[in-house]
N, C-alpha and C positions, 0 to 999 in steps of 0.2 A: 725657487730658481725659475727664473722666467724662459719660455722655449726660445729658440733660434727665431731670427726674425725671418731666416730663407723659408723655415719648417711652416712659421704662421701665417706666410704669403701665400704656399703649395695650398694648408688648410682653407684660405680664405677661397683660391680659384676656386679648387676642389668644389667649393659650398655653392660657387655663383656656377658653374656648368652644370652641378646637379638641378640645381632649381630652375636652366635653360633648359635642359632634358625635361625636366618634371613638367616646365612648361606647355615646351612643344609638343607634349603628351598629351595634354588636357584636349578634351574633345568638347566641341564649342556648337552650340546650335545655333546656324548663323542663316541672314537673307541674304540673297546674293537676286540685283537685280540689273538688267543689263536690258541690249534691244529685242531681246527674246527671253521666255522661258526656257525652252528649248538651246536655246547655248546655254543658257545658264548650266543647265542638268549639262551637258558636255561638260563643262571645264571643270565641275565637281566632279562627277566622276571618270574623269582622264587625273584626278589625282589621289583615285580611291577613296574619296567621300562616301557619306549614304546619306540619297536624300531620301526627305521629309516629307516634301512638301512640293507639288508642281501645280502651278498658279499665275497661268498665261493670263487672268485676269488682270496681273500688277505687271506682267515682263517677269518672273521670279519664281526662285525657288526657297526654299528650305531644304537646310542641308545637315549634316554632322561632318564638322569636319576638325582635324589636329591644328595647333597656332601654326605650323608647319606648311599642312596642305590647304589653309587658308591663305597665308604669303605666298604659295604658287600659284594660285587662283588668281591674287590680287593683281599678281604680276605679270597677268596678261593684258593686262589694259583694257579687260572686256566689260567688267564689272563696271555700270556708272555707279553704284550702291550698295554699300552693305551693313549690315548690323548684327553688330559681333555677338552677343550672347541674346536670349531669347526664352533664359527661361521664366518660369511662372512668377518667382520673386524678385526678378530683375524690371522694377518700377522706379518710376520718376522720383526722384529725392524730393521729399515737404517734412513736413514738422510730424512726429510720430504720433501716432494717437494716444492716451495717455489708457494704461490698463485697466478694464475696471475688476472691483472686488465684490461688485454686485452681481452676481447672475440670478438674478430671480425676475420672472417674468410670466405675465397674466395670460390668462386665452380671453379671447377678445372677445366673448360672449360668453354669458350665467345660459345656464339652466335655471329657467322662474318658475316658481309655484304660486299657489294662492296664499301659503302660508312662510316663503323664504326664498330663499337661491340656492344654488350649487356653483361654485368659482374654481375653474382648474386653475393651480398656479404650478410652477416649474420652476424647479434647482436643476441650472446646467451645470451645477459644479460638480466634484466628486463628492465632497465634503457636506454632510446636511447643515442646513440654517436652521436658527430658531425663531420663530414669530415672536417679536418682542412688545410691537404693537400694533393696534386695527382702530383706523377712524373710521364709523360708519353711519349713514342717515340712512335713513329709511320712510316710506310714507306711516303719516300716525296712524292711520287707520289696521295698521299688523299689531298696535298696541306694544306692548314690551317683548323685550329677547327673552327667549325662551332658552335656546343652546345655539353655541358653536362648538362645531369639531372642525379640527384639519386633521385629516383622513378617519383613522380611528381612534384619535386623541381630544377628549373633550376640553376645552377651553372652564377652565372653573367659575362657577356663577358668579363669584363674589371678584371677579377681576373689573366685575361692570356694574354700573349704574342702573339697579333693577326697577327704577323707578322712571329710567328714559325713557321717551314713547316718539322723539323724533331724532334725536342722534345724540352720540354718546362716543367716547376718546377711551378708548382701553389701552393699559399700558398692564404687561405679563412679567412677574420677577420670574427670574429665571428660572428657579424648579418647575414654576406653573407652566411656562412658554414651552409650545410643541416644536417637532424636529421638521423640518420640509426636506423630501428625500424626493427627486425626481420628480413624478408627477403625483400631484394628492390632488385631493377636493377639500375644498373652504367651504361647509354647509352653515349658513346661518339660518335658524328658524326663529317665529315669534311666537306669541301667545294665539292673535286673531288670525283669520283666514279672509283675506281680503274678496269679495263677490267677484271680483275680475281682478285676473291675472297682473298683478302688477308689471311696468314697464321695467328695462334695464335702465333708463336716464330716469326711473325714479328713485334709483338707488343710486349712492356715493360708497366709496370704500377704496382707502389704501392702507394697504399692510405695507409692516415694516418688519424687515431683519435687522435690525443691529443700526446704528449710525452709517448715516448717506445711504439706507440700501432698502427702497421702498418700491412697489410695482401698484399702478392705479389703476382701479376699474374705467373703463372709458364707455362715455354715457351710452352709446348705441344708438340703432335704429327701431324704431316701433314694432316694424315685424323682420329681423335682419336676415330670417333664412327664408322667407318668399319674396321677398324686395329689396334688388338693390339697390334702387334709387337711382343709379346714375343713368341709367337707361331713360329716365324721368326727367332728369334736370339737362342732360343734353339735348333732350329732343325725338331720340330717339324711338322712345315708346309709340311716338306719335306716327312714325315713321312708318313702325312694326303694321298699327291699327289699317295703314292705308295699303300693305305687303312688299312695303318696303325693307326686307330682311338682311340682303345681301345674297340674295341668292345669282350665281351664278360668275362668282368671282372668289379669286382663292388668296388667300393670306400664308404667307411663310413667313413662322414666328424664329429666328434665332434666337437662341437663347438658352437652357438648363434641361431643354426634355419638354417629355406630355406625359401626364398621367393619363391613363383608358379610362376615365369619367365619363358614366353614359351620354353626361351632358355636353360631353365637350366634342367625344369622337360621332356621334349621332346630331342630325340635325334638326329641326323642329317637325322633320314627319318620322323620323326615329330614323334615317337610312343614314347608312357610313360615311363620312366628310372628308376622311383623313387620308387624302391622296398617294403620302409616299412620308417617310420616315428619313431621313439623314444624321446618322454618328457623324459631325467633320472632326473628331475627338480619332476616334479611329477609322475613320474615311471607310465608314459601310453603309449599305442599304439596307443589308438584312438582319443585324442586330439590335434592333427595335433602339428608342430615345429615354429608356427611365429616365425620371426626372427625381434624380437624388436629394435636391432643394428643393423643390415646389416651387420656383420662382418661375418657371418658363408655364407652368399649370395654372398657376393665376394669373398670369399674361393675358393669357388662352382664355382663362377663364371671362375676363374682361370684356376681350373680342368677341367671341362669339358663343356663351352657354345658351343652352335651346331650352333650357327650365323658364317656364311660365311662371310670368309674373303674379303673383296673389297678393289681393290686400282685403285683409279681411276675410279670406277662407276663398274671396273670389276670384278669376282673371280678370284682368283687365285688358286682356288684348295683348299685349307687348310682353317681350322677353326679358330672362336677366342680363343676355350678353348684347351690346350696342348691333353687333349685326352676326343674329343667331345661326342663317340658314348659310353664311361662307364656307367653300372650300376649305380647309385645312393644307399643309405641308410644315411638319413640327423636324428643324434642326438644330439639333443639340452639338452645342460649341463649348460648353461652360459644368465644369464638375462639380460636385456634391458641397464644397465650401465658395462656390461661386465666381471661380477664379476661372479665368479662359486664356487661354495662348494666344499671341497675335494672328500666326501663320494657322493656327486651327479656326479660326473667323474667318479670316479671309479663306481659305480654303473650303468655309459652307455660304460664303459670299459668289464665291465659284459657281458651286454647286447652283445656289439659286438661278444665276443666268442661264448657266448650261439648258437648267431643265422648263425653266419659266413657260416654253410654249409647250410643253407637253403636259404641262399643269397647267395653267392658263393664270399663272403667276400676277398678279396684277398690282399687289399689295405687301412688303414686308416691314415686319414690327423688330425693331432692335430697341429693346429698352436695357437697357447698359449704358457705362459710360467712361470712360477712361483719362487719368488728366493727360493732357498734352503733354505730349515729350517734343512734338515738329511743328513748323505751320503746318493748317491745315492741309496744304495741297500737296505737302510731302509725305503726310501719315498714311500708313500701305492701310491702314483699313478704310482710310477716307480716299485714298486714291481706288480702293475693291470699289465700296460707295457708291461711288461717282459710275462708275461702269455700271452701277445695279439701275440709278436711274437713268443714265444714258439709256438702258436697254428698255425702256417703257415701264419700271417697276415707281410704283410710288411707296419713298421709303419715312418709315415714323421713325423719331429716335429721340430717348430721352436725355432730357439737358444733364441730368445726373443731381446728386445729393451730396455737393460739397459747397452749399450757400451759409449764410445768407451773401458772402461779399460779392461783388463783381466781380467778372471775367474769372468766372466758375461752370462755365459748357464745358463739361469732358467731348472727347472724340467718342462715337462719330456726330454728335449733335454739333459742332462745331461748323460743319460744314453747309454753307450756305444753299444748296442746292437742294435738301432737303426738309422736311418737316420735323423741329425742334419741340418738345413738348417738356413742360416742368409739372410742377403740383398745385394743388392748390386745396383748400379743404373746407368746406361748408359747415364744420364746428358743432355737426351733428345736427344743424338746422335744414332740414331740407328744405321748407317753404318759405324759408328768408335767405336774401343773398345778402342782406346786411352786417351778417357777422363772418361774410366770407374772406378768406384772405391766403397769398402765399407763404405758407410755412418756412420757416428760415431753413432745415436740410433742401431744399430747393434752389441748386443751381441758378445764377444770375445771369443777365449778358452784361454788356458786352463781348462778344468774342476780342481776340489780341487784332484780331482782322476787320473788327467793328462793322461783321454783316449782323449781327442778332443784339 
């Protein structure tokens, strides 16, 4: 028996008013930008909003408001701007990333001995992998393997060619292949003891889990934890030798936090560097910047580490970090999976101005990158930006890691006013720029605005 058609109209309103109710329920975090910040914060909360966010840097605020009391908002004709949701997963539509089933991944430096290595490798998953196979060379002169274990599971002699003495393709049937559970060690030993320490690019080695799911040793550098090299190939070594440090100018890194590394917060006569801390995540001073990623720590670490350089047990005069003795000011914009809010950037973009002459601000690093959703000159963090070097701040920003195609600058590299910077990689050579080149994650230009 079919219902009344008056009974299925009533059901049908009934359905569309609840979902208008359920609507205008919903609480929206939205920008509202007008000729002031300052009105803006009025007309939110003359409709019982809560803001978020005040950021006379852009005219703007951040707000929480209902679908509701953002149509009375709008409807006073104050707003020249607004953007309706705001939160961390509300990105620009591209083609989705495809998932992978591999999580397994190398630390990017062995432990060498005279007689093998030590290789951390890593299962992010829950689920343990099993090592199925190991290609490995080695210099002849360690003569034949001796043993592998991964962790405390020996690798069986007879899975390998015990008569190899310079490389060798092990493939494990499945009883014999060990479990990878979090973090292990990959110990490979040989028979000889080489008279000196062999190098990391004198070994090769990639393990494999299972089909498509392989992590590579990457060759390294000769001594990678006294020299980082780049300090050497920019120039800047030479800098250091003449005391050219950077001392007396200060860098504000946005970005994920600072770890209290003596090398990062101390400067090359061991005294404190680190001016002032900023949360714009929870807009405080005094709740220090953990750095949950480590991404904002090896920024940092870039710019200014005050660890002396050694080659060969000796200094050489110059530092690891391009300019050891700078100021510090570390604000953390960006949480522990790397994701950062619009209004909380520009909101430690704020901050930077505000405080710049009391810090003696001269210098800020944003290496992030975001794909464009506006042109350039409407995006609110290239509109913050533009205000940072308006105010005499010279800003770095990186192109970002969506190349190899063109017109691949995320914001705020986009913006012509500042300094754009990509990648590029010397392929473990350091004395040759022969085999140098940019790597395809390496953002492209043109911009859509064809300044870069």
């Amino acid at each position: 028996m079919k219902p009344p058609l008056r009974a299925t109209l009533v059901l049908l309103t009934l359905l569309a008013t609840c979902k208008t109710l359920a609507d205008d329920d919903q609480v929206l975090h939205v920008m509202l930008q007008g000729d002031s910040a300052e009105s803006m914060r009025s007309l939110a909360q003359a409709q019982g909003g809560k803001l978020t966010h005040y950021l006379p840097i852009i005219n703007a605020v951040g707000a929480e408001l209902t679908r509701a009391q953002l149509d009375a908002v709008l409807a006073s004709g104050e707003v020249t701007r607004h953007i309706d949701d705001l939160a961390l997963n509300d990105q620009p539509e591209g083609d989705p990333e495809p998932e992978s089933s591999c999580n397994i991944a190398g630390s990017v430096e062995i432990l060498r001995g005279n007689d093998g290595f030590r290789w951390y490798l890593y299962n992010k998953a829950d689920d343990a992998r099993q090592l199925t196979a190991l290609d490995l060379s080695w210099p002849a002169s360690l003569g034949t393997i001796k043993s592998i274990t991964l962790a405390d599971n020996a690798v069986p002699p007879d899975s390998w060619d015990r008569q190899a003495i310079k490389d060798t393709q092990i493939n494990l049937v499945p009883e014999a292949a060990p479990d990878l559970h979090g973090r292990q060690a990959l110990d490979v030993r040989f028979h000889r003891a080489a008279n000196t320490i062999p190098l990391q690019s004198d070994y090769s080695v990639v393990a494999h889990f299972g089909e498509d799911c392989e992590t590579k040793l990457i060759p390294g550098y000769p001594e990678n934890s006294t020299d980082f090299y780049y300090s050497t190939v920019t120039g800047a070594e030479e800098l250091h030798r003449h005391g050219v440090t950077g001392d007396g100018v200060t860098v504000a890194v946005l970005d994920s936090g600072l770890w209290d590394h003596p090398a990062l917060v101390h400067n090359t006569n061991g005294k404190d560097r680190v001016l002032a801390r900023y949360d714009a995540i929870n807009n405080s001073e005094r709740d220090g910047v953990f750095d949950e990623s480590g991404h904002g720590t090896h920024l940092t670490s870039v710019i200014a580490h005050s660890g002396k350089t050694l080659r060969q047990g000796k200094a050489t005069g110059g530092f690891k970090g391009i300019a050891p003795d700078v100021s510090l000011v570390a604000v953390k914009a960006f949480n522990e999976t790397g994701q950062g809010g619009m209004l909380d950037i520009v909101r430690g973009l704020q901050w930077v101005v505000d405080n710049r002459k009391k810090y003696n601000i001269g210098v800020l690093n944003l290496s992030f990158a975001a794909r464009p959703r506006w042109p350039y000159y409407l995006d609110p963090i290239n509109q913050a930006v533009l205000r940072v070097w308006a105010a005499g701040i010279s800003v770095v920003a990186a192109a970002g890691n969506e190349g190899p195609e063109d017109l691949t600058v995320g914001s705020p590299g986009n913006l012509p006013y500042i300094i754009t910077v990509g990648a590029v990689t010397d392929s473990w050579t350091v004395d040759t720029r022969a085999d140098d080149y940019i790597p395809d994650f390496s953002s492209r230009g043109p911009t859509p605005a064809a300044h870069i």
